[in-house]
C-alpha positions, 0 to 999 in steps of 0.5 A: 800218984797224989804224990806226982799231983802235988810235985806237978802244982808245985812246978806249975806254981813256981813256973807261974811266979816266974812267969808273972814276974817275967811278965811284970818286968816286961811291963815295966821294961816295956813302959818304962820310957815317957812318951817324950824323952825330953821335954826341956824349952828350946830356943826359938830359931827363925831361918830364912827360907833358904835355910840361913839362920836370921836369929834366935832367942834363948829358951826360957830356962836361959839355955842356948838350946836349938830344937831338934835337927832333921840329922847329924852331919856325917863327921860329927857322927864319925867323930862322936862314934869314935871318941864315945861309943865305937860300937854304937851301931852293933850293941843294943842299948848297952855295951857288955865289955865296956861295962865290965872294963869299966866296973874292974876298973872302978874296983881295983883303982882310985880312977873311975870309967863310966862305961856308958853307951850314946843310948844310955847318955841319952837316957842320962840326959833325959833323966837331967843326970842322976847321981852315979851309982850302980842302981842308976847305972842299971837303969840307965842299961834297962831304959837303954835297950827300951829305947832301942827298940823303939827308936832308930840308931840314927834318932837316938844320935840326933836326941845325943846331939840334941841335948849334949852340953857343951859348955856353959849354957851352950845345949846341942850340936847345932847351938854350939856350932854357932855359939863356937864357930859360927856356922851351921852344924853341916858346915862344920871342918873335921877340927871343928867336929872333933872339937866338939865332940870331945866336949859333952865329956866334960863340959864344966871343965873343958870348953873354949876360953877354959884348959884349952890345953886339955881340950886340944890334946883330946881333939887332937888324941880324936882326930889320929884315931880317925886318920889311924881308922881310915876315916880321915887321910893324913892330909885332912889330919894335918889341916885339921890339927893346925886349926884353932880352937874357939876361945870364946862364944860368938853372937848368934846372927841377929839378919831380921831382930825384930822378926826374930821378937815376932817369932818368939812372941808368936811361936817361942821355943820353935824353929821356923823356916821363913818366906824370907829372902836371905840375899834381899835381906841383906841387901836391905840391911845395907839400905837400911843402914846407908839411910840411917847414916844419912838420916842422923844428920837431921837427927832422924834415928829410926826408919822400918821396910817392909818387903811382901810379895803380892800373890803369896802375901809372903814376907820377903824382908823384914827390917823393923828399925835402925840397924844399930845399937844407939839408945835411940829405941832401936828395939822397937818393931816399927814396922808393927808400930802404930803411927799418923798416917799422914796422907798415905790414905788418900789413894784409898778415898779416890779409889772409894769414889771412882768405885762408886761412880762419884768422880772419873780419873781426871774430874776437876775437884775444887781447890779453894779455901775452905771451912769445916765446921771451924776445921779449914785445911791447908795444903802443904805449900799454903797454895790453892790451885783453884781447880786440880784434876782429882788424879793431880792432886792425888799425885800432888797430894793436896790437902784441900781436895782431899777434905772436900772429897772425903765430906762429898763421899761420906766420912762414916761411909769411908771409914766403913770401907776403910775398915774393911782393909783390917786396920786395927788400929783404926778403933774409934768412931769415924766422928772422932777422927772427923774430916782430918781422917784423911790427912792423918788424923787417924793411925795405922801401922806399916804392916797393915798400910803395906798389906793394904796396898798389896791387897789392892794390887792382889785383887786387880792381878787375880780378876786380869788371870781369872774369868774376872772374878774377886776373892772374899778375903784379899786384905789378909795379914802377910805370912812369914812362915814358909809352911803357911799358906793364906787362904783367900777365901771362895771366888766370887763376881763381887769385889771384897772391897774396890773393884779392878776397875778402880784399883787400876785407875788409882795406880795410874793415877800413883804412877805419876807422882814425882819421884826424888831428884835421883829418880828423876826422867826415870821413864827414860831409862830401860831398865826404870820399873813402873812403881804405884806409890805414895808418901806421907808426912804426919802433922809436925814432921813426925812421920814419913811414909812412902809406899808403893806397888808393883804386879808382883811386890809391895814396899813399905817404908817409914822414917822418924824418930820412935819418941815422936820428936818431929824434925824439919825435913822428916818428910815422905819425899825426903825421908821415906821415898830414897828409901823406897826407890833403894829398895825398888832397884833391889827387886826383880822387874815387875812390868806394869798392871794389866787393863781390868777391860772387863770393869772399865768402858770407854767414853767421851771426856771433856779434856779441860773437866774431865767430866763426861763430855756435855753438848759445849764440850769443844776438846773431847777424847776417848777415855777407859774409866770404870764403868760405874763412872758412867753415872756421873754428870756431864761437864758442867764448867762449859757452856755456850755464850752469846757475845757482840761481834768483837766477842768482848762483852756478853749479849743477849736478845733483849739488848743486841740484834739478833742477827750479830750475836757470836755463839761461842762455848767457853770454859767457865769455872766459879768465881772463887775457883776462877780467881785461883785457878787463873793465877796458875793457869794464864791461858784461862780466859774469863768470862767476858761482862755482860754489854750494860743492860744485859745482865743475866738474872742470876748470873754468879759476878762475886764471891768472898774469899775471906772470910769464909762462909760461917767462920767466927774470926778471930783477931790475933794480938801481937807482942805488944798486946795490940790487935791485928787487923784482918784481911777480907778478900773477893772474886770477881768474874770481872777483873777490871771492875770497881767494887765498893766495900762496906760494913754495918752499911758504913762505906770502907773503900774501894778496890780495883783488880785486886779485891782485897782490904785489911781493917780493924772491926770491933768483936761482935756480929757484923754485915760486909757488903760488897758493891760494884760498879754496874751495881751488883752486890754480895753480903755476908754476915760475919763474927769478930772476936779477940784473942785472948 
């Protein structure tokens, strides 16, 4: 009985051990395997968002390693099947008959045969390729058959043709499908597939360029056991037999670089299908490259575009410079780059001020020599119009205007809203910028000045399709990952920034701008899009902008040269603009913005004013403005005048019966705008003088052109160290009157028409007067000084 007791122990106990270490062994086979496999850094891949590889940039171990495709293409998979692992599908991890083939054969010959399954390379790989020898064989089996159970056939194929070398630093079936023939792995002949099969066999003694004979001889050998098979007919073996081998790795697409830079400094070592449009890319690259060749001749080398779409906020092209290999800084992403705006901004200030009920579309805004603090600003042709309607000297994109405008709103109060638009290379404080803010004396990038622009369009398109609403976040950064998607924020009854209203009358206002000669008489032709845009050139001719927007896509573009050297001719209309309208006729039609009605009223507008129309407002229309524009003041360049029956002189009750005085309205602008104005303008009629006795008590007659109020006037010396006199100048209300000129009290001479004299004052403060014929004077104090 003991006996029995103890031998039933005994027997437990062994069965125990054995039980334990069967279990061990369980827990290591079952364990056995990381987490992830492989952990090796992959190249970043950016494709189009039809799926057409753009470019690629290797992986930080220097390898050409393409991360994991979704699949392997059915002839590769045949091919590698029948030149590795026929069996693949049948054997769990480890093939038993090719094992001992394979170990009889390195026992009783010199030749060695590995034997190994695609399940146990795979193991291999991931363990970066031990030194062969039994023990390292037994584990490549034992981790085999784990990873059959845990993964799928069909996942154990991709890992194979994830991390097979094929040559050199070529890692991966679809890496070598491009470095050797160009074209995806799908695509790829039955030649080509079988090509590459055979090459993770013996990677360092057989790829392209190296014992092609060899590498030819077991494709061949591969592709008539798959005709032998029934994989492939004979006529498909003969086709493929005769193809050529790749003698050498090809250049990966290089469709959008700078993005692809992007891609890597952003998500490195990714693959990401992109928002953009293969063909339009494309054809931009072509744009791009004919405005280049164009552009060279006046030694302008770098031009960027940027394409997004406005409700999406999605990139749809992206060229960040030149397309060419010159040593011109063609690597530099322009389009990220920080550049003077020039006076791409100004759209901005006018819609700032219709926003806030400062100004209506056609406003006369004063266009007159001007003095800021030592600043005096100058248009582009060195011209003053006088007075220009405010939606005219957008389109014209005068310079003067723009200034006075930009100190009427509030420098701090516009670089607050400007802000807003997420410019973030505006960083200084707006007084550093000062006034010249809005001309170019601030920087921004192209990215961020197109996004702007598409915010704008963004916000009046959703308030026309909503219940006339805004978003909060309509000036987001553009997207270029088809797999993001931008949030725009809650909706709200506020606008984020410029209402709908605003927005509209600004693009009407950009409608209008001149297009380039090309494009000239554009709205006569069916097929022409309506385009809000504007151009910029940077002080010294160092940038040229043009961007603009449609319902449906935003286009930016800059012209220059990367180092900053400014070129003549290197101008929005001349450089950038061609560009724009390339690129405008590559894009689907877009029709034109919808009325925001719900922000805008109509009203009575003076049609000379463009003010509110006052009570001597002769020539009135109906006009939508937004409805904060209501809050303007009425016309006040109309009134009524009393004048003698031959309506040639000015009267009143205390020098004219009563009973003829003419009441007429006329159209009267300041003397100092008068005087420019009616250079541009022969119809405007002045002011006729007041009959002698008169004259109305204060009554504005004159007014000094030069020198400008406050200005310290300084006295040029030329070549030979003499000094040039200056130049005094005056506005008369008159033109036919005689005016006397003095200084210190000291009489000069006297003009008659044209009020203007050249003399040569001593440095120091002085008093000009001023006296004309009726006796009517003007003064102003003054302060020479010499140019050292």
């Amino acid at each position: 009985m003991k006996n029995n007791k103890n031998s039933t122990l005994k027997f437990l106990k062994n069965h125990f051990i054995k039980l334990s270490l069967l279990v061990i062994i369980g827990l290591i086979w079952f364990f056995s395997l990381p987490k992830d496999l492989f952990n090796a850094p992959t190249s970043s891949i950016l494709k189009s968002r039809e799926g057409v590889l753009l470019g690629a940039r290797i992986a930080k171990d220097g390898q050409w390693r393409f991360p994991k495709q979704d699949s392997v293409s059915y002839k590769f998979e045949q091919c590698i099947l029948y030149f590795e692992d026929e069996y693949f599908y049948q054997h769990p991890g480890f093939n038993p008959i090719a094992i001992s083939k394979a170990l009889w054969q390195n026992i009783t010959t010199d030749q060695r045969r590995g034997g190994s399954t695609i399940t146990q390379q795979v193991i291999r790989l991931s363990r970066q390729n031990q030194s062969r020898t039994y023990l390292e064989k037994l584990i490549e089996i034992f981790q085999a058959t784990r990873l059959e159970l845990r993964e799928s056939k069909k996942e154990i194929l991709n890992l194979y043709a994830t991390y097979a070398p094929f040559g050199g630093n070529v890692v991966g079936l679809e890496t070598a499908s491009w470095r050797y023939f160009g074209v995806p792995s799908e695509d790829l002949s039955w030649g080509q597939s079988a090509a590459l099969a055979v090459l993770p066999n013996a990677p360092s003694l057989i790829f392209p360029g190296k014992n092609e004979l060899i590498l030819k001889q077991k494709r061949d050998r591969l592709l008539k056991k798959l005709k032998d098979h029934s994989v492939i007919d004979a006529t498909t073996y003969e086709l493929a037999i005769a193809e050529n081998l790749p003698s050498k790795a090809l250049a990966l697409p290089e469709i959008t670089p700078h993005l692809t830079e992007k891609l890597k400094k952003e998500h490195e070592g990714v693959q990401l299908i992109s928002t953009i449009r293969y063909p339009l890319q494309k054809r931009l690259n072509r744009i791009a490259k004919e405005n280049y060749n164009r552009l060279r001749q006046n030694e302008i080398h770098n031009l960027s575009i940027l394409v997004l779409d406005v409700e999406t906020r999605e990139i749809l092209a992206y060229v960040g410079n030149s397309p060419t290999t010159s040593e011109h800084d063609h690597y530099v992403d322009l389009v990220q780059a920080s550049r003077s705006t020039g006076s791409i901004l100004k759209p901005f200030l006018y819609t700032a001020m219709l926003n806030d009920g400062l100004l209506l579309p056609n406003t006369l805004v004063a266009d007159v020599p001007t003095s800021v603090n030592g600043y005096n600003p100058q248009n582009f042709d060195k011209e003053f119009n006088g007075a220009v309607p405010a939606s005219l000297a957008l389109s014209r994109s005068l310079n003067v205007p723009s200034v006075r405008m930009l100190r009427e709103f509030g420098l701090q109060k516009f670089y607050n809203q400007f802000k807003n638009l997420h410019q973030k290379n505006v960083n200084k404080s707006a007084d550093y910028y000062g006034l010249s803010f809005i001309l170019g004396g601030a920087e921004s990038s192209l990215w961020d000045i197109t996004k702007a622009y598409a915010g704008m369009a963004s916000t009046l398109n959703f308030f026309n399709s909503s219940s006339s609403e805004y978003r909060e976040n309509e000036f987001v950064n553009p997207i270029y990952s088809k797999q993001e998607k931008l949030d725009f924020g809650k909706v709200q009854y506020q606008a984020q920034v410029w209402d709908a209203g605003a927005i509209y009358e600004t693009f009407e206002a950009m409608k209008e701008v001149n297009r380039p000669q090309s494009e000239e008489s554009w709205e006569f032709f069916n097929d022409s899009q309506a385009l809000a845009w504007k151009t910029g050139t940077s002080y010294g001719f160092k940038d040229a902008w043009a961007v603009g927007v449609t319902p449906k896509y935003a286009i930016g573009v800059w012209a220059g040269n990367a180092d900053g050297e400014g070129r003549p001719g290197l101008t929005g209309i001349q450089a950038a603009a061609p560009i724009l309208f390339d690129v405008l006729n590559s894009l689907p039609k877009s029709g034109w913005f919808d009325i925001p009605y719900d922000e805008l009223v109509e009203a009575e507008i003076c049609q000379k004013s463009g003010y509110l129309s006052g009570l001597y407002c002769d020539d009135v229309k109906l006009e939508w403005i937004p409805e904060k524009g209501t809050r303007t003041s009425t016309c006040p360049y109309h009134q009524q005048v009393f004048l003698d029956a031959s309506e040639q002189f000015q009267v009143n009750s205390s020098c004219y019966p009563l009973a003829e005085i003419q009441n007429k309205n006329w159209f009267v602008l300041p003397p100092i705008m008068s005087y420019y104005y009616s250079e541009k303008h022969p119809e405007y009629r002045s002011l006729p003088p007041y009959k002698n006795g008169c004259l109305k008590e204060g009554e504005e007659l004159m007014q000094f052109v030069l020198p400008k109020k406050n200005e310290i006037i300084t006295l040029p010396k030329n070549f030979k160290e003499e000094i040039n006199p200056t130049i005094f100048k005056l506005a008369h209300r008159n033109s036919e009157t005689t005016v006397y000129w003095y200084l210190d009290e000291v009489y000069l001479e006297s003009t008659e028409t044209f009020h203007e004299i050249s003399i040569l004052p001593k440095p120091g403060k002085h008093t000009l007067t001023v006296v004309d014929q009726e006796g009517n004077s003007l003064s102003q104090q003054i302060e020479i000084e010499v140019n050292s």
